[in-house]
C-alpha positions as CSV (number, residue, x, y, z in Angstrom):
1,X,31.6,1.5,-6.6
2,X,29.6,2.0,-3.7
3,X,27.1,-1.0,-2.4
4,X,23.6,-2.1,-2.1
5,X,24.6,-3.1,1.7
6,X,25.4,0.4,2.2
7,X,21.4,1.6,1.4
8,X,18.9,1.9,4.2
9,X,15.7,1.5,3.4
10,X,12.7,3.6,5.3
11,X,9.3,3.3,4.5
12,X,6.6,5.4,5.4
13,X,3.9,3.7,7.1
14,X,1.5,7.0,6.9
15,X,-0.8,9.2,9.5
16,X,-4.4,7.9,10.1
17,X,-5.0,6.6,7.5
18,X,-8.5,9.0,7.1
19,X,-9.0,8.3,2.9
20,X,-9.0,4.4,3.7
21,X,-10.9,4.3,6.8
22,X,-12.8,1.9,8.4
23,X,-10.3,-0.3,7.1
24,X,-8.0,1.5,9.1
25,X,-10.2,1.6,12.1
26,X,-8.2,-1.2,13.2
27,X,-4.6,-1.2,11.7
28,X,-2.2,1.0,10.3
29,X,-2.5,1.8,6.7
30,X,0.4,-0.5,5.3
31,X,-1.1,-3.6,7.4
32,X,-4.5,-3.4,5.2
33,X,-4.7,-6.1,3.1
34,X,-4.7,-7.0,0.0
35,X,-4.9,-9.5,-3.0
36,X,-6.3,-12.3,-0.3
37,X,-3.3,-13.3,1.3
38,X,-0.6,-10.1,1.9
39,X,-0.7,-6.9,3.3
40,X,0.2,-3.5,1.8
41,X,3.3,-3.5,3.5
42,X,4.4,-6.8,2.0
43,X,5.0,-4.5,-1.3
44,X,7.6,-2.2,-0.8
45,X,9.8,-4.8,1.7
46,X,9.7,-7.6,-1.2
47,X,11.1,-5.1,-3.7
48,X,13.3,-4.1,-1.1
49,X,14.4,-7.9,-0.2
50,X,14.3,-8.8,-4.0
51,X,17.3,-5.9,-5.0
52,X,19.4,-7.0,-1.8
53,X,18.5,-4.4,0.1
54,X,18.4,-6.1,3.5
55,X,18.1,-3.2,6.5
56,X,14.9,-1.7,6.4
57,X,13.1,0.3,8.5
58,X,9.2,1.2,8.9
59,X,7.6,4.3,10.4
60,X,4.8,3.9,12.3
61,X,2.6,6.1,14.2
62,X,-1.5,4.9,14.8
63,X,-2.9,1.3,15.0
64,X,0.8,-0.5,14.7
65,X,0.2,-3.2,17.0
66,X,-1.3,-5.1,14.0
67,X,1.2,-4.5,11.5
68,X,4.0,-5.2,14.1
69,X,2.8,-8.7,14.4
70,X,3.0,-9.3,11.1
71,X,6.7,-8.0,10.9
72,X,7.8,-9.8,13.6
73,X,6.6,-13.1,11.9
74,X,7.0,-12.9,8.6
75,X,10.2,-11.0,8.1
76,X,13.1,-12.7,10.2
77,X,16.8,-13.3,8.6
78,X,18.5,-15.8,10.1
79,X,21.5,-15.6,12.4
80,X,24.1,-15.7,9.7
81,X,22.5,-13.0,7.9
82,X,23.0,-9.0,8.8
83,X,19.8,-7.8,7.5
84,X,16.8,-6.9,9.6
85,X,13.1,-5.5,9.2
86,X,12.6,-2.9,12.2
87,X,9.3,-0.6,13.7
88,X,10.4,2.7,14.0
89,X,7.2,3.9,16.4
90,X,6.6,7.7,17.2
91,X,8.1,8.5,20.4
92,X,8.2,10.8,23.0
93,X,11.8,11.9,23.4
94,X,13.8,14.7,24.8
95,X,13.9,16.5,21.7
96,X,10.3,16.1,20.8
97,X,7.0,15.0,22.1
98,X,5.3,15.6,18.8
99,X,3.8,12.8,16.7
100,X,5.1,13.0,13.0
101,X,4.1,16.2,10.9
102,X,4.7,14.9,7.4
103,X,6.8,12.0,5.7
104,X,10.2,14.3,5.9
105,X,9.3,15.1,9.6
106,X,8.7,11.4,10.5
107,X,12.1,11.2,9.1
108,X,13.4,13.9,10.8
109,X,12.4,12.0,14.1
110,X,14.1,9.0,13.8
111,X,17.9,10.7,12.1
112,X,19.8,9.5,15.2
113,X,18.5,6.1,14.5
114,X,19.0,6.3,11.1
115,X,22.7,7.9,12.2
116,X,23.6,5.1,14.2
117,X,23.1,2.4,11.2
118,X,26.2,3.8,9.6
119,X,24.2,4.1,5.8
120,X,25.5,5.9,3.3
121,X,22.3,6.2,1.4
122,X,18.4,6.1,2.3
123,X,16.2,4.7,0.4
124,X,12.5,6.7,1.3
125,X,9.5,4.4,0.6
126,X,5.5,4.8,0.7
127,X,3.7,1.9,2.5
128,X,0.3,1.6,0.3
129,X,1.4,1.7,-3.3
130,X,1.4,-2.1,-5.8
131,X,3.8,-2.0,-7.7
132,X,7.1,-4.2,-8.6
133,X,10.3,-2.2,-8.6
134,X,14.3,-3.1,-9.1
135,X,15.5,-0.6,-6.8
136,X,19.3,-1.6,-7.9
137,X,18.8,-0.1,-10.8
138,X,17.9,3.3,-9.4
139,X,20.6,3.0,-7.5
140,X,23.3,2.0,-10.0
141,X,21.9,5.4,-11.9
142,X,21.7,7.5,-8.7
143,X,25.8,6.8,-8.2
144,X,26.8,6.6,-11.8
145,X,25.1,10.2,-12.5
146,X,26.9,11.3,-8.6
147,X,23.7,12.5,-7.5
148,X,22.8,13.9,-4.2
149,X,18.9,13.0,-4.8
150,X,17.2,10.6,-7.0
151,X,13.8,10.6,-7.7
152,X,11.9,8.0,-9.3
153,X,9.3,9.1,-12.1
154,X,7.2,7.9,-14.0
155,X,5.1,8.9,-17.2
156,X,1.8,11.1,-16.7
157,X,-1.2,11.9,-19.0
158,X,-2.4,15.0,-19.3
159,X,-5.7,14.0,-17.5
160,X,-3.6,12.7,-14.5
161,X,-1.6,15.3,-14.3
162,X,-3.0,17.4,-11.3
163,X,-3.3,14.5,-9.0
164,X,0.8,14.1,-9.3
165,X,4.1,16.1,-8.4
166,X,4.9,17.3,-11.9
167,X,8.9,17.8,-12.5
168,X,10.4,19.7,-15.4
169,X,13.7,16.8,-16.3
170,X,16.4,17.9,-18.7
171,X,18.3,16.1,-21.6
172,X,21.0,14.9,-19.0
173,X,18.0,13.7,-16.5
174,X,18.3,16.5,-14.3
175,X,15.8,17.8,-12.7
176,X,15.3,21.4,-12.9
177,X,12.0,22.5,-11.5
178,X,8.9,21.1,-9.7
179,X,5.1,22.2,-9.2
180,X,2.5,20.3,-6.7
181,X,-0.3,19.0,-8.5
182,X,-1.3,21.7,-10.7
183,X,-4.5,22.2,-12.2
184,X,-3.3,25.2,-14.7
185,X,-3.1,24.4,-18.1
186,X,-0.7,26.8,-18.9
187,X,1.6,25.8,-15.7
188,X,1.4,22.3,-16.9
189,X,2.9,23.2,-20.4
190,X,6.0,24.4,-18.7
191,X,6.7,20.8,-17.1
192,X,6.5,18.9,-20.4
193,X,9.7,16.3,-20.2
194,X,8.7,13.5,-22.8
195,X,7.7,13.9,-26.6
196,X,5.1,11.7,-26.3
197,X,0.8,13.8,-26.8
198,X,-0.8,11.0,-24.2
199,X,1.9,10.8,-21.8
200,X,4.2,14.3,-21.8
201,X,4.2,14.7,-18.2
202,X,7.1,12.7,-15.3
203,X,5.4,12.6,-12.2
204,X,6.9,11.6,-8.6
205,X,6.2,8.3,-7.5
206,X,7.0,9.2,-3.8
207,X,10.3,7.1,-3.8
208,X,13.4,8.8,-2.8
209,X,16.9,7.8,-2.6
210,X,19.0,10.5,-0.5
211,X,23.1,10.5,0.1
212,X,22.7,10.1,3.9
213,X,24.8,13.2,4.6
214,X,22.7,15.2,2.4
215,X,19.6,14.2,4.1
216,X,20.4,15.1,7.4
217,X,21.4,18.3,6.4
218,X,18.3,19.2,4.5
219,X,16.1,17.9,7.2
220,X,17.8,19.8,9.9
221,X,18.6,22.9,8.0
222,X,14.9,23.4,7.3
223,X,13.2,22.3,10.5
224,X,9.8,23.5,9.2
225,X,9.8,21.9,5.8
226,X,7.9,18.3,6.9
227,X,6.9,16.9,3.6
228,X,9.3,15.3,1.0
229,X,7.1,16.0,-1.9
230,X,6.1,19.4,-1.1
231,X,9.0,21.1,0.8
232,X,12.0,19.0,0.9
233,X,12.6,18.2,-3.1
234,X,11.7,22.0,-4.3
235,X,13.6,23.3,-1.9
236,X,16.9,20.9,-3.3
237,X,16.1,21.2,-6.7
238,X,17.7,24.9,-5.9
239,X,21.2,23.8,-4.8
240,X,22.0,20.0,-5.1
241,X,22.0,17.6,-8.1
242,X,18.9,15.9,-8.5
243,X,17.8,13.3,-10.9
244,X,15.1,11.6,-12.1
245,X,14.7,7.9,-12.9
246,X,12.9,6.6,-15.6
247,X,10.1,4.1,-14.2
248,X,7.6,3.0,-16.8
249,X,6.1,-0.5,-15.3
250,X,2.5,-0.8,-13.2
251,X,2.3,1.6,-10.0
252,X,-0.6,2.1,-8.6
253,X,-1.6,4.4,-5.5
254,X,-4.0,2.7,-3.1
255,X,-4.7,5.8,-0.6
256,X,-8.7,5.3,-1.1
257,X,-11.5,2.8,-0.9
258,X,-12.4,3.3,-4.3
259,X,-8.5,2.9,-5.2
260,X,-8.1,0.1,-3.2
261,X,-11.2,-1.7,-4.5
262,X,-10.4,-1.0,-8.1
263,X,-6.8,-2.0,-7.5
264,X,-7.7,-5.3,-5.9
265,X,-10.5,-6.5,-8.5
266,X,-8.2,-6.2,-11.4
267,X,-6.1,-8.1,-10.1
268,X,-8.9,-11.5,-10.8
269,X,-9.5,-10.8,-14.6
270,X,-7.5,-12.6,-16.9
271,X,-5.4,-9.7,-18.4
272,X,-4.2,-8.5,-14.8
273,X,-2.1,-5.4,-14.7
274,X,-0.2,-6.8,-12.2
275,X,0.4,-10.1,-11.3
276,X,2.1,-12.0,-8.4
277,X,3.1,-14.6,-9.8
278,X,7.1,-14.0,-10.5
279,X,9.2,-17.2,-9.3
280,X,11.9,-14.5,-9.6
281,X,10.7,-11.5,-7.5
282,X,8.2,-13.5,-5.6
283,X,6.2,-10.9,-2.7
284,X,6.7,-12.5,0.5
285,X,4.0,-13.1,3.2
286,X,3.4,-14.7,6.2
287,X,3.7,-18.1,6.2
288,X,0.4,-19.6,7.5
289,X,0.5,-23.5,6.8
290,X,-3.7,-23.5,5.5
291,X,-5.1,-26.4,3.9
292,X,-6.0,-26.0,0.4
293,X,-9.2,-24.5,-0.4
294,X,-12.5,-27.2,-0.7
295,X,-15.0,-25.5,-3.5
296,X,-18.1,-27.7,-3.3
297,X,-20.4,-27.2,-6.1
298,X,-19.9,-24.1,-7.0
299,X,-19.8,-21.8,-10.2
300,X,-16.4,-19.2,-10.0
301,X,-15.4,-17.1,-12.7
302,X,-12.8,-14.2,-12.3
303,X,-12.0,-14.9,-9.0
304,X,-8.7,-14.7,-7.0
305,X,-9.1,-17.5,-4.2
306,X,-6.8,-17.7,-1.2
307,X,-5.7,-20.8,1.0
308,X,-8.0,-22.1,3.6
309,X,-11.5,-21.7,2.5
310,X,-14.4,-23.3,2.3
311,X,-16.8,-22.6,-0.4
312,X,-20.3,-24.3,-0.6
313,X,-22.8,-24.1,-3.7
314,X,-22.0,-20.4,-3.9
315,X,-21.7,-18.7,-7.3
316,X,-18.8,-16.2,-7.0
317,X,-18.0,-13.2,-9.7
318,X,-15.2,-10.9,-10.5
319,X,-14.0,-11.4,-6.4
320,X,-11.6,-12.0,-4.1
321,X,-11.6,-14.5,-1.8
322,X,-9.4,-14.2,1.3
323,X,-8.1,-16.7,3.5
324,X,-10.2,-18.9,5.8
325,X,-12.9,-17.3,4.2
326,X,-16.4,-19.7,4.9
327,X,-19.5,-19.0,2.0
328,X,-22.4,-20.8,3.2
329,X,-24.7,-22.5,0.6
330,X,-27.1,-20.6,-1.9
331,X,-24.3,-17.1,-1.8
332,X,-23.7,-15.1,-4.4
333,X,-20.9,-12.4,-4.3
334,X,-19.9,-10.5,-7.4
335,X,-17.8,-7.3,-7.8
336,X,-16.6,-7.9,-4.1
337,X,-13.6,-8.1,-1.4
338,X,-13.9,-11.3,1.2
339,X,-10.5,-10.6,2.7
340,X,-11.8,-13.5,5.4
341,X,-10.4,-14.2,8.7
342,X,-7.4,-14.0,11.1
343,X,-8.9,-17.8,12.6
344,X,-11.6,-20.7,12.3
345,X,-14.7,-20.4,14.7
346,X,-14.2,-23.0,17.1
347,X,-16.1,-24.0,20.2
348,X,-13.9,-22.0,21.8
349,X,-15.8,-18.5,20.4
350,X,-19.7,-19.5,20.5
351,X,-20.8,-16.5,18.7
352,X,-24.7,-16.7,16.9
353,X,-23.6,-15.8,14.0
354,X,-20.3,-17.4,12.5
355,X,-17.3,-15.9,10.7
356,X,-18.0,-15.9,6.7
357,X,-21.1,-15.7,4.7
358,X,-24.7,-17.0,5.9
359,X,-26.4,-18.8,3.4
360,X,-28.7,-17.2,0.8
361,X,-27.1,-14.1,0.8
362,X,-25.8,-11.7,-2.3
363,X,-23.0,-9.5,-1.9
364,X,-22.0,-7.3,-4.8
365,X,-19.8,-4.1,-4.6
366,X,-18.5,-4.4,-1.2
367,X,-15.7,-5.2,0.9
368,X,-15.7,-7.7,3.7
369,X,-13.1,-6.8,6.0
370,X,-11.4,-9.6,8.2
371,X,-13.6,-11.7,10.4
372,X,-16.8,-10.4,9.5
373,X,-20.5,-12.2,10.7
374,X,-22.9,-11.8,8.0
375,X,-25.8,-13.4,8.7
376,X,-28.4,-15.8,6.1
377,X,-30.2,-13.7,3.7
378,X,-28.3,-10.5,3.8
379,X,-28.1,-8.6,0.9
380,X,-25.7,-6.1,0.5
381,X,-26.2,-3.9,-2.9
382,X,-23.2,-1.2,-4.3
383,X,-24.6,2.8,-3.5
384,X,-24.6,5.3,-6.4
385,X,-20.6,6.4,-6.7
386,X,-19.4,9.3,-4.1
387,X,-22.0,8.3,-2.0
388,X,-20.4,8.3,1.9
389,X,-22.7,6.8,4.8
390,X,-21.7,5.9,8.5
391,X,-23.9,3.2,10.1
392,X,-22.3,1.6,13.1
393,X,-21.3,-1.8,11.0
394,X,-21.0,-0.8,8.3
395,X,-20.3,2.0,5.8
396,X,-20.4,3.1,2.3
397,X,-17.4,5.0,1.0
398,X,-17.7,6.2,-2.9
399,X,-20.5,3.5,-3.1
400,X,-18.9,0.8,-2.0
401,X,-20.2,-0.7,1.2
402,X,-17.8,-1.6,3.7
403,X,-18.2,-3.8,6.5
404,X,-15.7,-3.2,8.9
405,X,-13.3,-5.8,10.5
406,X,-14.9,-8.3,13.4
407,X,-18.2,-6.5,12.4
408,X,-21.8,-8.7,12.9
409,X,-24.5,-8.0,10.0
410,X,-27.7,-10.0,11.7
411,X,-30.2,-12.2,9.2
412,X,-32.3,-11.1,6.9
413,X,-30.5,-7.6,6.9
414,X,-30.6,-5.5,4.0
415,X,-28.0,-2.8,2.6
416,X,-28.9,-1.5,-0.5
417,X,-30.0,2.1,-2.1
């Protein structure tokens, strides 16, 4: 039986990052972050840590400077271990001076790297999905079924069904035919897999796991096809065996603001779709050594508070509170992201406004990215939904106001409709 040391795993750390922008004004896409504490990229590589899959690999191309930091000090095994968490950057090489075209091109770039680990099998991962995954599993069923391709799937309503990858799976969990998002009615009754009226649909949940050989052939046989889900796995489902594997917990795709908000603030009511607490398959972090949170009369309900902050006579709703995050006196924030600060102002940065929340001010539907200034009585107020605006500090995106990261909002200012 083969072995979960002979798996790499890649992720795909994504383009520009255009759908969540400004948050990626700054960073790459899979060093946003998220739930108060972690980072999108935290995700995947504790699901990948948590199945014993220790060599893994992230592709990176815009803004990585950011997320490399956070690599390089969260994720070290120590010398008696073999495992390691590696940036794979674009690069200019003698082959190609192209950035990546697609997640199978990005790929394609780095094969003699992925050559020269020796794996058997690669494991292909999205950086910006939540979700908590035993990738053993897929990988016991990948090599007991002799696949060359395994594809993780997961159930799809008919109203979701042209935002996914639809895939036609037979009895024996082959898959037999695959159609890009389709809007057609009458294409999407060809693709029903499950005998089930709400959910009859699989759909691709962007996770791969290739026979090594097999991939490098593919990727240099068809030197034009530069996107997994739209070239790569039609073009196999023609000539290899490829199989789909059941996945039926919580996934969620956070490629927009309005994703990424929704995603985040279900995450404080009580009934939480996801949840991180797990003492089994904990999701790793950085390890910051904060102080525990002081909350000095206060009134919090529905609220997800990280480490470090410092909350005075605020009344906080339906939120999350980041780390370090300061709330001055007389705040009120409700339906809103404080993802709070990479430090603590210190004498050191004299600044005339100071990181956090002025007093007297009311935040609801936004997101505060990290080390924002906003000022005493600012009020910031959600926009009508698909409203998009661009104003220097800040934006709206779907409605939601964003204030970018290290952004100044003066006193007195006022964001609203």
């Amino acid at each position: 039986m083969p072995s979960l040391n002979d798996i790499l795993a890649v992720i795909l750390g994504g383009g520009r990052g255009a759908r969540l922008y400004p948050l990626t004004q700054m960073r790459s896409k899979p060093a946003v972050p998220i739930a108060g504490k972690y980072r999108l990229i935290d995700i995947p590589i504790s699901n990948c840590i948590n199945s014993e899959i220790f060599r893994i690999a992230i592709l990176t191309q815009f803004n990585s400077v950011s997320l490399h930091r956070h690599i390089t000090r969260t994720y070290n095994f120590d010398a008696f271990h073999t495992g390691w968490v590696q940036i794979w950057a674009a690069e200019q090489t003698m082959e190609s001076a192209d950035w990546y075209q697609g997640t199978a091109d990005a790929v394609r770039k780095q094969l003699f790297e992925i050559h020269a680990t020796d794996a058997k099998y690669v494991l292909i991962l999205a950086g910006d999905h939540l979700y908590r995954m035993d990738y053993a599993a897929m990988a016991n069923f990948h090599w007991e079924n002799k696949a060359d391709i395994t594809v993780a799937v997961q159930p799809v309503s008919r109203e979701d069904a042209p935002r996914f990858g639809l895939l036609k799976r037979e009895k024996d969990c082959r898959i037999s035919s695959f159609v890009e998002k389709p809007k057609d009615p009458e294409v999407q009754k060809k693709f029903v897999s499950r005998d089930d009226e709400k959910r009859p649909f699989l759909g691709s949940m962007g996770i791969y796991l290739f026979n090594a050989k097999v991939l490098m052939e593919l990727l240099t046989q068809h030197p034009k096809h530069d996107d997994f889900g739209k070239d790569i796995i039609p073009e196999a489902i023609n000539s290899l065996a490829v199989y789909g594997f059941d996945f039926d917990g919580y996934w969620q795709d956070i490629g927009t603001i309005r994703s990424f908000y929704e995603t985040n603030l279900a995450l404080t009511t009580p009934r939480s779709p996801f949840t991180f607490y797990d003492p089994k398959l904990p999701i790793y972090t950085d390890t910051r050594f904060l102080p525990g949170s002081i909350v000095e009369d206060s009134k919090l309900k529905d609220v997800m508070l990280a480490e470090g902050c410092r909350i005075l006579k605020a009344d906080i709703t339906h939120s999350i509170i980041g780390i370090r995050s300061q709330i001055s006196a007389g705040t009120t924030i409700k339906d809103s992201i404080v993802m709070g600060a990479d430090y603590y102002d210190t004498e050191l940065t004299p600044h005339s406004i100071q990181i956090g929340i002025g007093a007297n001010s009311h935040i609801e539907g936004a997101i505060l990215d990290k080390n924002a200034r906003i000022g005493e009585g600012v009020t910031i107020r959600p926009f009508p939904r698909d409203t998009d605006l661009d104003h220097g500090n800040w934006y709206v995106r779907d409605g939601i106001v964003v204030i970018p990261k290290d952004a100044e909002i003066p006193a007195g200012t006022k964001i609203e409709p």
